[in-house]
C-alpha positions as a Markdown table, in Angstrom:
| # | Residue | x | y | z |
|---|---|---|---|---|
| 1 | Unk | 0.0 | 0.0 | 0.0 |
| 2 | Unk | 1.2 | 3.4 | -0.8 |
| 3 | Unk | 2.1 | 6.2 | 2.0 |
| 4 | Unk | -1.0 | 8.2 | -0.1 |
| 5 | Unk | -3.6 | 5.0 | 0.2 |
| 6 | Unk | -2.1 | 4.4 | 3.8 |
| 7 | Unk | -2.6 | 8.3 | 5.2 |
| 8 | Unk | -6.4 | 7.7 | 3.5 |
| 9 | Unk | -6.9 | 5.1 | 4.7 |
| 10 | Unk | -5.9 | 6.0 | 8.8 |
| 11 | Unk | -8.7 | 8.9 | 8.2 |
| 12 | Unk | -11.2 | 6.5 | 7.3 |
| 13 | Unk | -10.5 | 4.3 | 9.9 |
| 14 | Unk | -10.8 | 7.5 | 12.1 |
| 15 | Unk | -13.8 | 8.7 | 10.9 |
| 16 | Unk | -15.7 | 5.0 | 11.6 |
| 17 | Unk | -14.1 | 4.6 | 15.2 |
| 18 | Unk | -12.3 | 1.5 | 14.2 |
| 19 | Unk | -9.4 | 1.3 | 17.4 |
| 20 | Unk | -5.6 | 0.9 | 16.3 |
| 21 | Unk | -3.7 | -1.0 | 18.8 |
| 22 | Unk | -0.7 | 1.1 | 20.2 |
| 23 | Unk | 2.7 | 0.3 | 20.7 |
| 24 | Unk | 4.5 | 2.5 | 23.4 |
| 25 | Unk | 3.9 | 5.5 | 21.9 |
| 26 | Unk | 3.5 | 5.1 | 18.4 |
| 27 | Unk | 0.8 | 3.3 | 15.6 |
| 28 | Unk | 1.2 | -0.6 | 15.0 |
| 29 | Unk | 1.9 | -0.7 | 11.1 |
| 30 | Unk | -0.5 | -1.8 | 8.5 |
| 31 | Unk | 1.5 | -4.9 | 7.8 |
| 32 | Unk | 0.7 | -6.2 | 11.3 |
| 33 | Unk | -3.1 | -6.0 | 11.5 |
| 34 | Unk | -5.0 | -8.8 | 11.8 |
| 35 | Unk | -8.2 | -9.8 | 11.2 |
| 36 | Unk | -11.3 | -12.8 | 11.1 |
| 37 | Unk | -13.9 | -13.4 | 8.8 |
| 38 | Unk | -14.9 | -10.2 | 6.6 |
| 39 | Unk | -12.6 | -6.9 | 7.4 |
| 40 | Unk | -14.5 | -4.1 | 8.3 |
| 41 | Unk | -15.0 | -1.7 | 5.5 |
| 42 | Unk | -14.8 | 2.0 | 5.8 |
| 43 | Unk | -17.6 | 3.9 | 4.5 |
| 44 | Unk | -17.0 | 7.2 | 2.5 |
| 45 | Unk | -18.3 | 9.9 | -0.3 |
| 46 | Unk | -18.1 | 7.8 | -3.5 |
| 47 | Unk | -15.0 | 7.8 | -5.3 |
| 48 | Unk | -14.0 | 6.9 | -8.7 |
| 49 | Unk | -11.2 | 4.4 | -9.3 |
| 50 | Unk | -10.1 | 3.3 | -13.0 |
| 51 | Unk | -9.3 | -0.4 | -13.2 |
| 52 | Unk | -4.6 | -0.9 | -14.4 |
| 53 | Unk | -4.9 | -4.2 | -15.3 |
| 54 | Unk | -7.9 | -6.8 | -16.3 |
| 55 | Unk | -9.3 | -7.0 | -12.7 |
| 56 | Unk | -11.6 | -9.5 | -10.7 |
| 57 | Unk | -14.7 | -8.5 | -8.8 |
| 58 | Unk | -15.0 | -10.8 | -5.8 |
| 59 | Unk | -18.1 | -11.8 | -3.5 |
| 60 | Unk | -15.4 | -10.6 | -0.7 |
| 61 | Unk | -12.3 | -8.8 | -0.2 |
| 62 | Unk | -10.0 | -11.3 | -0.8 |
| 63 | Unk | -9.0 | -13.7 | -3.1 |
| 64 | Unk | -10.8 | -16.6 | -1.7 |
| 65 | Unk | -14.3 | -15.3 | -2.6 |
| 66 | Unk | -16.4 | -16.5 | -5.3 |
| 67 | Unk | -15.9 | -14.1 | -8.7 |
| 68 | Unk | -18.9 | -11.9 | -9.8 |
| 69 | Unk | -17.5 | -10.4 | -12.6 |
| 70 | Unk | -14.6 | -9.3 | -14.4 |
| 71 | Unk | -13.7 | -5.5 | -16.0 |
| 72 | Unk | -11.4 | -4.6 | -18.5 |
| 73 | Unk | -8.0 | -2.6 | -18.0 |
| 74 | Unk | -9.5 | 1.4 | -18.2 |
| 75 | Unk | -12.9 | 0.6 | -16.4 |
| 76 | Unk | -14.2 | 3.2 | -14.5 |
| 77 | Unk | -15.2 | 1.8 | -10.8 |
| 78 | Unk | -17.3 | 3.7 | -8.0 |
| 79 | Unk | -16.2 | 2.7 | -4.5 |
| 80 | Unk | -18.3 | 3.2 | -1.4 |
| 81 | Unk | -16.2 | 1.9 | 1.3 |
| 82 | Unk | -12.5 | 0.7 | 1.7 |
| 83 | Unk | -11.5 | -2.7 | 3.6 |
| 84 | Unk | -8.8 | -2.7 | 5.9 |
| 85 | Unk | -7.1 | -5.0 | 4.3 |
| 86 | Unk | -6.4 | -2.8 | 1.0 |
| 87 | Unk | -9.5 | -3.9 | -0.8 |
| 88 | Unk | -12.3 | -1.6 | -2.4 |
| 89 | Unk | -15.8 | -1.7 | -2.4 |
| 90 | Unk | -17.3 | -1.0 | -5.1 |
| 91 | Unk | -20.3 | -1.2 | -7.8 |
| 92 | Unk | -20.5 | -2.3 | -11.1 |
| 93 | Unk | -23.5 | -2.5 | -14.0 |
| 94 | Unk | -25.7 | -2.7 | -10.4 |
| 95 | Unk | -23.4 | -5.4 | -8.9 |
| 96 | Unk | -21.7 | -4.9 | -5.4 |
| 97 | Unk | -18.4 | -6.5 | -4.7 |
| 98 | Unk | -14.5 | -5.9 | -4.5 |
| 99 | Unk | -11.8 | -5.7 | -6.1 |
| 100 | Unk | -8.2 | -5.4 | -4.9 |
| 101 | Unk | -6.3 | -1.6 | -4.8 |
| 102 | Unk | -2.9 | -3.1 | -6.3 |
| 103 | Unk | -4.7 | -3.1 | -9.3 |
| 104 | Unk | -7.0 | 0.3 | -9.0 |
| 105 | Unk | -5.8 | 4.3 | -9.6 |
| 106 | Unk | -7.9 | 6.9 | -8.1 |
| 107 | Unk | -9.5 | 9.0 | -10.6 |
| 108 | Unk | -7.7 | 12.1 | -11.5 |
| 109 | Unk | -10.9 | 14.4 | -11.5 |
| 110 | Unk | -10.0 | 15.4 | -15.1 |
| 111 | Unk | -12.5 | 16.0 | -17.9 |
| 112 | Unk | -10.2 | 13.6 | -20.2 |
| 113 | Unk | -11.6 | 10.2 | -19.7 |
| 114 | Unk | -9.5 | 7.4 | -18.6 |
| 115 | Unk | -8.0 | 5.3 | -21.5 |
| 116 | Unk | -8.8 | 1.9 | -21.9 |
| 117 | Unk | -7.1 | -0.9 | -24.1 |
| 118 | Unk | -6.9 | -0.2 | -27.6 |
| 119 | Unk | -9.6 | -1.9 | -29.7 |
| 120 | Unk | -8.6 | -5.4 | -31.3 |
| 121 | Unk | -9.2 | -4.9 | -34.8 |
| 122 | Unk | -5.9 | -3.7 | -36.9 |
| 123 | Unk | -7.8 | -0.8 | -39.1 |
| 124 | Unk | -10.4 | 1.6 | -38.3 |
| 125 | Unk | -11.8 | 4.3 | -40.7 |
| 126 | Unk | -13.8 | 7.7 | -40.5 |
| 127 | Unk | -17.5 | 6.4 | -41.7 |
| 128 | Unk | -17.7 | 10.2 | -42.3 |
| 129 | Unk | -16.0 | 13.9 | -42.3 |
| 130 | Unk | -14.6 | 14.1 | -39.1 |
| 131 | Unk | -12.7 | 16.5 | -36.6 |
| 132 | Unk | -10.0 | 15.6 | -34.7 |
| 133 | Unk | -10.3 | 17.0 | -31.5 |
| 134 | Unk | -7.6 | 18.1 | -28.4 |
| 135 | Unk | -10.0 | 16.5 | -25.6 |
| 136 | Unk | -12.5 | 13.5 | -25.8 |
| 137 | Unk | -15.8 | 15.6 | -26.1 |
| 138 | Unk | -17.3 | 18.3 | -28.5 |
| 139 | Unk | -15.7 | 21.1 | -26.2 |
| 140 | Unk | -12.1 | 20.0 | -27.4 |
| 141 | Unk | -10.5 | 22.3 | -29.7 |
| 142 | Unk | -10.5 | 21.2 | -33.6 |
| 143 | Unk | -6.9 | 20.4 | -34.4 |
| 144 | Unk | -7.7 | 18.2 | -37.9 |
| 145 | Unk | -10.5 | 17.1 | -40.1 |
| 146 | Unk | -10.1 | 13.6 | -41.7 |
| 147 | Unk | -12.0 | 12.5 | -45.0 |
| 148 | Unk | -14.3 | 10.1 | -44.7 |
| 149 | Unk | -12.9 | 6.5 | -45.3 |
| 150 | Unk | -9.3 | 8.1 | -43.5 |
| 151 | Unk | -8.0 | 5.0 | -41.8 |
| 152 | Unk | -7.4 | 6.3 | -38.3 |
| 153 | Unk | -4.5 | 4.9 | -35.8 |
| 154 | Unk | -6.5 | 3.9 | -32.5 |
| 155 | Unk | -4.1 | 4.2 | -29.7 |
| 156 | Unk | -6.9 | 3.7 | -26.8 |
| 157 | Unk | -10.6 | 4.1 | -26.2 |
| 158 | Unk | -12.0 | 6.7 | -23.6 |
| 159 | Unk | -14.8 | 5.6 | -21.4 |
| 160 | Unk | -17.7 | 7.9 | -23.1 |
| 161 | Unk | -17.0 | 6.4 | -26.5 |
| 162 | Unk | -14.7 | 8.6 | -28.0 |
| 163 | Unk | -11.3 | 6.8 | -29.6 |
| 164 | Unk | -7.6 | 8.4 | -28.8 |
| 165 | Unk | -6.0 | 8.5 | -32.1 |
| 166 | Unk | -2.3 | 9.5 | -33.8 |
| 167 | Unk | -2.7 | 10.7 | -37.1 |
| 168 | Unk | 0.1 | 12.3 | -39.0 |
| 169 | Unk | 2.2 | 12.6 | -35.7 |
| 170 | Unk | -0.5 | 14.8 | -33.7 |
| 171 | Unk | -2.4 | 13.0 | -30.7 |
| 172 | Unk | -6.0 | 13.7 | -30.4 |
| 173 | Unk | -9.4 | 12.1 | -29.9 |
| 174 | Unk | -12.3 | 11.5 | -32.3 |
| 175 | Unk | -16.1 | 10.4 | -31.8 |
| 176 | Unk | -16.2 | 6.8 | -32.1 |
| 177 | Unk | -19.6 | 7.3 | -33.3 |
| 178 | Unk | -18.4 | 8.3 | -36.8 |
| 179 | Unk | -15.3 | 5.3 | -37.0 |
| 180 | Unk | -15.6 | 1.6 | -37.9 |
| 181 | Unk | -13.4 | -1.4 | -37.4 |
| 182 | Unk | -13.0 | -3.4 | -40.1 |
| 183 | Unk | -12.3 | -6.7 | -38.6 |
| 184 | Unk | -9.9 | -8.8 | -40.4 |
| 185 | Unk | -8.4 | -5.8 | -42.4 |
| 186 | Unk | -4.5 | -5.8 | -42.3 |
| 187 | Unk | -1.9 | -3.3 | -43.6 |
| 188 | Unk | 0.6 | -5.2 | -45.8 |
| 189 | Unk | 3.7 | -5.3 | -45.1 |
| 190 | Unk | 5.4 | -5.2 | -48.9 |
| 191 | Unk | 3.5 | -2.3 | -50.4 |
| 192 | Unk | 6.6 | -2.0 | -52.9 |
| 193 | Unk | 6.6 | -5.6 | -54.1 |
| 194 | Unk | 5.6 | -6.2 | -57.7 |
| 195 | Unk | 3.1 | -9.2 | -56.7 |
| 196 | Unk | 1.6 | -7.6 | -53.4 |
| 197 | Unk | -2.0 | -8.4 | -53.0 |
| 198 | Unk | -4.4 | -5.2 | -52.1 |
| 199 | Unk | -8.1 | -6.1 | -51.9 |
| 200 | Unk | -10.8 | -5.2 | -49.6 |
| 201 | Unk | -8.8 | -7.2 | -46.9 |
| 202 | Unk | -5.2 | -5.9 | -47.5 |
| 203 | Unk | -4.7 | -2.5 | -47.8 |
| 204 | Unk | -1.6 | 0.0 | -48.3 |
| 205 | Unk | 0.1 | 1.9 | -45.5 |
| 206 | Unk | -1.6 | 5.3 | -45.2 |
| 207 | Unk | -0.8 | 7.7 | -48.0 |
| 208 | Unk | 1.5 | 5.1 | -49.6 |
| 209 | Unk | 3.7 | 6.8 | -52.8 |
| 210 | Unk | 5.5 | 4.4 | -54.7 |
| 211 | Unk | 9.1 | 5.6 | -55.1 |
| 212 | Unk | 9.5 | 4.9 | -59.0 |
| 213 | Unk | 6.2 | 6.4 | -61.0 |
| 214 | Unk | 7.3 | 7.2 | -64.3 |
| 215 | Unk | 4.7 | 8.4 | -67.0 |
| 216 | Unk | 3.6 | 5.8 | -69.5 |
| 217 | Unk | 4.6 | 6.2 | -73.4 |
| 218 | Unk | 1.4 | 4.8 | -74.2 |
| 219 | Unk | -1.8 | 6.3 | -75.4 |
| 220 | Unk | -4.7 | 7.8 | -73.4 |
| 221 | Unk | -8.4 | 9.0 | -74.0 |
| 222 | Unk | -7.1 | 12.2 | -73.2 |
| 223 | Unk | -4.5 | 14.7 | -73.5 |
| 224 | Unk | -3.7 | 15.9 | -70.1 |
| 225 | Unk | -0.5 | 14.8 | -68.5 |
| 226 | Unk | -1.8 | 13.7 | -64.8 |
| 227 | Unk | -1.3 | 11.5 | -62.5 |
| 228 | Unk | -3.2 | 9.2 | -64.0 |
| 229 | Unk | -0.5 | 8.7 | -66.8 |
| 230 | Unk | 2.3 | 7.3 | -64.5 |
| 231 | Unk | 2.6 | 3.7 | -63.5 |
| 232 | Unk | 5.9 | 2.0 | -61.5 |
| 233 | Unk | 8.8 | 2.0 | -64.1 |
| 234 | Unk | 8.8 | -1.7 | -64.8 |
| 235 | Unk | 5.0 | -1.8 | -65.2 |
| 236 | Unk | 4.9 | 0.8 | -67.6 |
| 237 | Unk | 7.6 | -0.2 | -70.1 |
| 238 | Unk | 5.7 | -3.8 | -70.0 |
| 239 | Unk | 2.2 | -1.6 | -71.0 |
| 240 | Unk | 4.4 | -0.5 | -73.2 |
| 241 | Unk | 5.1 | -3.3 | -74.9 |
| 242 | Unk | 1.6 | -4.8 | -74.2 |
| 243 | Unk | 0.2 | -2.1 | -76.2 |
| 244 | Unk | 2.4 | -2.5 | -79.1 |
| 245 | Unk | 2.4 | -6.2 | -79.2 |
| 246 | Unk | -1.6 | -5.5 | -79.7 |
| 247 | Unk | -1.4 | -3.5 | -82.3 |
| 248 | Unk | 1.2 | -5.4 | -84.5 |
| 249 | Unk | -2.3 | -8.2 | -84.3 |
| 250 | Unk | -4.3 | -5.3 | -85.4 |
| 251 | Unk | -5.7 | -4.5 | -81.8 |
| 252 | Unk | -5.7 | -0.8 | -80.5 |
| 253 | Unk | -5.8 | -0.1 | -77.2 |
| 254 | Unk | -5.9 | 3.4 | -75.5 |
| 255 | Unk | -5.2 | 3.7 | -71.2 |
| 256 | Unk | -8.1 | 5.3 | -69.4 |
| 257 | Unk | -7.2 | 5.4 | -65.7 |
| 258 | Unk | -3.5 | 4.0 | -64.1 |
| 259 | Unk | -2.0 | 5.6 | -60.7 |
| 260 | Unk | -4.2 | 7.2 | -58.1 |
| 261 | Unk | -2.5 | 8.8 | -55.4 |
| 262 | Unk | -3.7 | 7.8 | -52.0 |
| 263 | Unk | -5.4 | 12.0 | -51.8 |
| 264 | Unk | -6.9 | 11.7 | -55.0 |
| 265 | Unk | -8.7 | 7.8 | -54.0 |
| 266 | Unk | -9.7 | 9.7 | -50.9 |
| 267 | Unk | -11.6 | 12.8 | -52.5 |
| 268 | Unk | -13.6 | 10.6 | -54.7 |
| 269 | Unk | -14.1 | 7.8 | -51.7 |
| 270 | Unk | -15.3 | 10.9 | -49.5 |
| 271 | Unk | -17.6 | 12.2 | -52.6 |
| 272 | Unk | -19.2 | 9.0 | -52.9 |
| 273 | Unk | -19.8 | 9.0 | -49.1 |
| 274 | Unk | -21.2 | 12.6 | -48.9 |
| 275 | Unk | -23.3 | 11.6 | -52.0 |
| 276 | Unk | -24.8 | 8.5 | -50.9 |
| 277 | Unk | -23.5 | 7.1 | -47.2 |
| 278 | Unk | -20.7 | 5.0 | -46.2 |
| 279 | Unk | -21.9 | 2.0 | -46.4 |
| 280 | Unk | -23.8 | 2.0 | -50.1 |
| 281 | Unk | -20.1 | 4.0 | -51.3 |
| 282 | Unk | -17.8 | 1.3 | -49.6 |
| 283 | Unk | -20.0 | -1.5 | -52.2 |
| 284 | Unk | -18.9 | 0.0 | -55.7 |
| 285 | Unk | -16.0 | 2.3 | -54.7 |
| 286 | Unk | -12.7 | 1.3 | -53.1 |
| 287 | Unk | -11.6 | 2.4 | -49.4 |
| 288 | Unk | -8.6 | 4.5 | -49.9 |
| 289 | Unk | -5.6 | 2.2 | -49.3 |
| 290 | Unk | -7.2 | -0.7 | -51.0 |
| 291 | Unk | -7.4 | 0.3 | -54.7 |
| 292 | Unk | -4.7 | -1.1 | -57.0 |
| 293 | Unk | -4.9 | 2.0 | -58.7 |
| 294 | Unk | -2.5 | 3.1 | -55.6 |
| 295 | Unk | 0.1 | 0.3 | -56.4 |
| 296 | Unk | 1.2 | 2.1 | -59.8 |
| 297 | Unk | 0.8 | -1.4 | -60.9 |
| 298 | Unk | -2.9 | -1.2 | -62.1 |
| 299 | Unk | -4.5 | 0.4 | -65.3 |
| 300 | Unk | -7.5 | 0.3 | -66.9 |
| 301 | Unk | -8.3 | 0.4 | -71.0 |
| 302 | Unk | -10.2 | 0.3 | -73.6 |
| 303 | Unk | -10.6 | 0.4 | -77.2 |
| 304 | Unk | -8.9 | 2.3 | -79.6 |
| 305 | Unk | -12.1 | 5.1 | -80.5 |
| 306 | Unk | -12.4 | 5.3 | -76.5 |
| 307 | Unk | -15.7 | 3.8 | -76.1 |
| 308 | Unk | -16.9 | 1.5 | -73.7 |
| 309 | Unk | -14.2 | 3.0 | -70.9 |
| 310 | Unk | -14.5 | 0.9 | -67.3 |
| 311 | Unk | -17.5 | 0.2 | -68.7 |
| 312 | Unk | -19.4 | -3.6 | -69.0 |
| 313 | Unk | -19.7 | -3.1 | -72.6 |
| 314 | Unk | -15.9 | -3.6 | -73.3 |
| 315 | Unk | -16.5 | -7.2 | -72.4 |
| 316 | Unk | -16.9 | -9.4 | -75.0 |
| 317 | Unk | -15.2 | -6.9 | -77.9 |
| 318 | Unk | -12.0 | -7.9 | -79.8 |
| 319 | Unk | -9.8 | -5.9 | -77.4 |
| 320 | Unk | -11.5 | -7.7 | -74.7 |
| 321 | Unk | -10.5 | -11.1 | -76.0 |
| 322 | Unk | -6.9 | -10.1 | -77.0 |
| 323 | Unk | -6.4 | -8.7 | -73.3 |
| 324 | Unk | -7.7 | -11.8 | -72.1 |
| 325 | Unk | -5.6 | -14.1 | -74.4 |
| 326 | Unk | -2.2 | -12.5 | -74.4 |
| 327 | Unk | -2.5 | -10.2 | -71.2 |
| 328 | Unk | -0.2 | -12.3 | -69.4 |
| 329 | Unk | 2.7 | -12.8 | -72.4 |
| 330 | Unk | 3.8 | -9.3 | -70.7 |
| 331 | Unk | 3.4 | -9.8 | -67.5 |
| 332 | Unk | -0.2 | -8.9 | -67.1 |
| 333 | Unk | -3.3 | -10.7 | -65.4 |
| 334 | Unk | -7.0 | -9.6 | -65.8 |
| 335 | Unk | -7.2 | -8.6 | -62.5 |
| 336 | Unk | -11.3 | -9.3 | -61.5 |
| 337 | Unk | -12.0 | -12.3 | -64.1 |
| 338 | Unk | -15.6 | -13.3 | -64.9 |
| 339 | Unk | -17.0 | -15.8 | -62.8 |
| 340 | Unk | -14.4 | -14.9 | -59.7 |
| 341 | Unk | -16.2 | -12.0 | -57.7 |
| 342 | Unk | -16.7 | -14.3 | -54.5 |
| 343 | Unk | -13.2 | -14.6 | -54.1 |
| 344 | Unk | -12.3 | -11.1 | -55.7 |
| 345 | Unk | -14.8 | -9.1 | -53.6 |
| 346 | Unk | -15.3 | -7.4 | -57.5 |
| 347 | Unk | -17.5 | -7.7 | -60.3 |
| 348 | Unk | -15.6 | -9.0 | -63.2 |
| 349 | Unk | -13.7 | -5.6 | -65.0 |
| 350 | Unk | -12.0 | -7.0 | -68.3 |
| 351 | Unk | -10.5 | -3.8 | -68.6 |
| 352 | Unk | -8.5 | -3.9 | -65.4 |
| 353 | Unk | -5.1 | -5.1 | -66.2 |
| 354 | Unk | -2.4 | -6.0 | -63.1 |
| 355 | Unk | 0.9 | -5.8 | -63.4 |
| 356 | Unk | 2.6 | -9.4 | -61.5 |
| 357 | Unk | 5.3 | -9.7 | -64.3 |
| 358 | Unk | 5.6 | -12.7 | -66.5 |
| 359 | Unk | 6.3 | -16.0 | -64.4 |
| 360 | Unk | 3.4 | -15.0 | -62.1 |
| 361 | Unk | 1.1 | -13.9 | -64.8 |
| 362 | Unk | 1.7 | -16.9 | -66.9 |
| 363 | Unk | 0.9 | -19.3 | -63.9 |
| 364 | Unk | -2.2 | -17.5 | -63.1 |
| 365 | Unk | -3.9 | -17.6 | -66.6 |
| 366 | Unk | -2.4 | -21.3 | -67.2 |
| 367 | Unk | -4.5 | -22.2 | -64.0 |
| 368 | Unk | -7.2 | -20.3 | -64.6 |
| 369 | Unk | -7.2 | -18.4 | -61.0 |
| 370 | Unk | -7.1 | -15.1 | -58.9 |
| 371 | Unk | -3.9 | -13.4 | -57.7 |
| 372 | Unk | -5.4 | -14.2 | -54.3 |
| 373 | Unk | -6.0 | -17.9 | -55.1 |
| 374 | Unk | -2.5 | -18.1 | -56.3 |
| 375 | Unk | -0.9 | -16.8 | -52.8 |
| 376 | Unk | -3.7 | -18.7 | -51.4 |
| 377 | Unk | -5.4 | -15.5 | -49.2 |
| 378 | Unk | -8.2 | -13.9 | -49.0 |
């Protein structure tokens, strides 16, 4: 027991009459008391305590008695009475029982709630356009405001619901009202590997850049030079030679869409969201982190006049069937094949060409699977 839970606790024995046993002059210590059956228990003003560790309540205060329940590391406890022996009485959702002080802080007072464990789940997103706040309520200064679909660091969870997060290096706390886990979500760990898997399950570190976008020599529906232009170096001189290889068969092909930086998936994620929710946007539009666009290793196309763009009509044309046929010659899969969306979590896009290189490629279309079939995950 500490000299602070000790001086507390010689004025609650004081205030309920309970007699020390003197020595000479001076107080027998703590560590020699002794008593049978049930300690007498202090009563006092309620007092919050917040739980250090995973914590027992007991029946009685010790560890013999029967356990009535058992709190989390962070919960908040009301005590009404303190044993001699060291133990707290307290009550919980209505129960009445103790639990040990070794494992118990008082309360500060503060208007921060206490922190709990952080949540289980490895990724958690903003469901909507949301401030990032320097206290866990509404009263907390603004110091950010995330984009919906934001994928938010969760370092602990405050007792009134609010989540204490890190987000690009500031601490602050956000209403977990407006955040979602997505259980079974992981960040990969080889973002910059030619083959790495991004899907609805695997997504890129937060505003991922690969370090070798180079723009594309091939033709676009469109003039500009954007973004959307660039792929990784070794992806685009294989387009490259995709594209030529087409047209030497008499099959022209024109890029529509290949690298989307990590802001720009987010503005169009957070459009769709204002537009129609979170939950109807996250079924035809990618969370940001999760769309191969991001990889520089993705690019969609389409015929040579430009019709049919990322659209179901391209299926089925001659470009279609070329893609299909000799994709993989350079390196390329189709990406979300037809019949393949309950493994792909997409519909099937014939116009979505991945880059894996050749000896991947090749295995993929001679087997007739997914990238994630051939890594065998989800």
């Amino acid at each position: 027991m500490t000299e602070v839970n000790k001086q507390r606790f010689y004025k609650k024995l004081a205030v309920t009459g309970l007699a020390f046993t003197l020595v000479g002059a001076g107080t027998l210590g703590l560590h020699s008391l002794h008593f049978t059956g049930e300690p007498t228990v202090a009563s006092a003003a309620a007092e919050t305590y917040t739980t250090t560790a995973n914590l027992n309540i007991r029946s009685g205060p010790s560890t013999s008695n029967a356990i009535i329940a058992t709190v989390k590391q962070g919960t908040q406890l009301t005590s009404t009475g303190q044993a001699a022996n060291g133990w707290l009485k307290v009550s919980y959702q209505g129960k009445t029982g103790y639990v040990s002080t070794q494992y118990v802080k008082e309360s500060t007072g503060s208007s921060e709630p206490a922190p709990a464990p952080t949540p289980e789940a490895s990724v958690y997103v903003a469901t909507a356009n949301l401030n990032v706040r320097t206290t866990a309520s509404t009263s907390g200064a603004v110091i950010a405001t995330l984009k919906a679909g934001t994928q938010i660091d969760v370092t602990a969870k405050a007792a009134n619901g609010w989540l204490k997060i890190t987000y690009q290096g500031k601490v602050g706390y956000v209403s977990g009202q407006y955040v979602r886990a997505l259980a079974g979500m992981k960040v990969v760990s080889n973002p910059e590997s030619i083959q790495v898997v991004v899907n609805k399950q695997n997504k890129l570190p937060e505003n991922y850049v690969p370090k070798d976008l180079v723009y594309t020599t091939i033709p676009f529906t469109f003039k500009e030079q954007t973004e959307k232009k660039k792929m990784r170096s070794e992806a685009a001189a294989a387009i490259a030679q995709l594209f030529a290889g087409a047209k030497k068969q008499g099959v022209t092909l024109l890029g529509v869409s290949a690298y989307r930086s990590h802001a720009t998936q987010s503005a169009l994620f957070s459009s769709y969201v204002q537009r129609d929710g979170y939950d109807k946007a996250a079924t035809y539009s990618a969370l940001p982190g999760t769309s191969e666009h991001e990889t520089g290793l993705g690019i969609d196309v389409t015929k040579g006049d430009g019709t049919c763009a990322a659209q179901d009509c391209f299926g089925g044309t001659k470009e279609a069937d070329w893609l299909d046929a000799h994709a993989a010659e350079y390196g390329f899969i189709i990406r979300y094949p037809k019949g393949k969306d309950a493994v792909t979590d997409y519909k099937y896009e014939p116009w979505h060409l991945r880059y894996v290189g050749k000896p991947v490629a090749q295995a993929i279309k001679s087997k007739g699977i997914t990238l994630e079939e051939y890594y065998g995950i989800k």
